[in-house]
N, C-alpha and C positions, 0 to 999 in steps of 0.2 A: 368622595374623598374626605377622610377625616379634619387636614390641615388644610385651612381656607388663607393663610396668612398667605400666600404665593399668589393669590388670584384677589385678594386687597391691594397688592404694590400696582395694579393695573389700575390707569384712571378713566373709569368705564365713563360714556358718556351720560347726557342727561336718559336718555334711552336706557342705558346701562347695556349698549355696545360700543368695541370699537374698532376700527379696521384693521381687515387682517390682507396683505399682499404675500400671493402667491406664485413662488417659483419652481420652474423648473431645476430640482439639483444637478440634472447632467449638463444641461447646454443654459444656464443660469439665464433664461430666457423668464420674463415675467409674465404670466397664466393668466392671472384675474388679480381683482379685488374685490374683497364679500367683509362682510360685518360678522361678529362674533359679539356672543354676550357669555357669560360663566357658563351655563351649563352646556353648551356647544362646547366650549374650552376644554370641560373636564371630561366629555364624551370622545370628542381627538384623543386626547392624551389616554383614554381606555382602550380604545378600539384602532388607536393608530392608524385612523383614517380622517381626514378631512370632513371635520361637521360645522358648518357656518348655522346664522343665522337669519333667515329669509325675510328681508321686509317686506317681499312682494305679498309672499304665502304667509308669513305673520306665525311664523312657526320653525324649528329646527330643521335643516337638510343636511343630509348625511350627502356630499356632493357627490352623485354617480349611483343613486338611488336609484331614479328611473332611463337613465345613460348605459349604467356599467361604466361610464368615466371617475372612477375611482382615485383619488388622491393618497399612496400612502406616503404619512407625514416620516421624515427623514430628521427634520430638526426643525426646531421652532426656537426664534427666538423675538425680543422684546425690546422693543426702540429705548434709546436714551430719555425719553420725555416717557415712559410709559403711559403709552397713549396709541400705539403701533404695534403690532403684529405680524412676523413672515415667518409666513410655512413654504419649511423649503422639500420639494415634493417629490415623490418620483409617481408622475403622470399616468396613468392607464387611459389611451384612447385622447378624446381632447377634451380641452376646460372650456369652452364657449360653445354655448346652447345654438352658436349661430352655423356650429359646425365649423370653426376655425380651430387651430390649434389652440391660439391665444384670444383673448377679448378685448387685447391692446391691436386693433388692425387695421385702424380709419390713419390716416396722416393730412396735414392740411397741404393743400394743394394751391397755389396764386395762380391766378389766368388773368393779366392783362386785372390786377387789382382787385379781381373775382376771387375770393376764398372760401373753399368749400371742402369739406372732407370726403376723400377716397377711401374706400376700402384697397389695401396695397397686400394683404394677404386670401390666399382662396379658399373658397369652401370646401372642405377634404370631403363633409359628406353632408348631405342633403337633412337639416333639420329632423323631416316628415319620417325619416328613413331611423334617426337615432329615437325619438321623442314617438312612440308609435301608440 
């Protein structure tokens, strides 16, 4: 993309990523959270799908590469402090590698002063089965 001034209002971190929260646009249920640096940004905005930045893999992922869980991006927009990112998505299949729908699905739980986190949502499909 020729005009860069749009993706300088962004204040990328010392990495030069920053987080982007993803939602669902029909049931405004919140997905994930993944990191973004420029050229994930401007590959989104090409291909109007969902491309983060992977710290694990240390490389671009195109989300639903090896899933078929595809994100296509509906709208994006850009926090008040530009410093934030939400892609607001319409979902193919689900966003958590853990085979949840969501990757928000632990809750803290007290037992007699015990606090421990639950998983409160289910596995729709078996990791082994998506990830093959």
């Amino acid at each position: 993309m020729k005009n860069q001034n749009w993706l300088n209002v962004i204040q990328w971190n010392e990495q030069g990523l920053v987080p982007v929260i993803t939602q669902d646009v029909s049931t405004n249920r919140v997905l994930m959270l993944a990191w973004i640096n420029r050229t994930a940004l401007e590959k989104t905005l090409q291909c109007g799908e969902a491309v983060y930045w992977s710290r694990s893999r240390n490389r671009l992922w195109h989300k639903g590469e090896e899933s078929g869980h595809i994100q296509k991006i509906v709208d994006i927009r850009l926090d008040c402090d530009n410093d934030a990112l939400l892609f607001l998505v319409e979902q193919t299949g689900l966003a958590c590698h853990t085979g949840r729908l969501s990757c928000f699905y632990q809750q803290p739980e007290n037992t007699e002063g015990n606090i421990q986190w639950i998983a409160v949502d289910p596995v729709l499909k078996k990791p082994s089965e998506i990830y093959k």
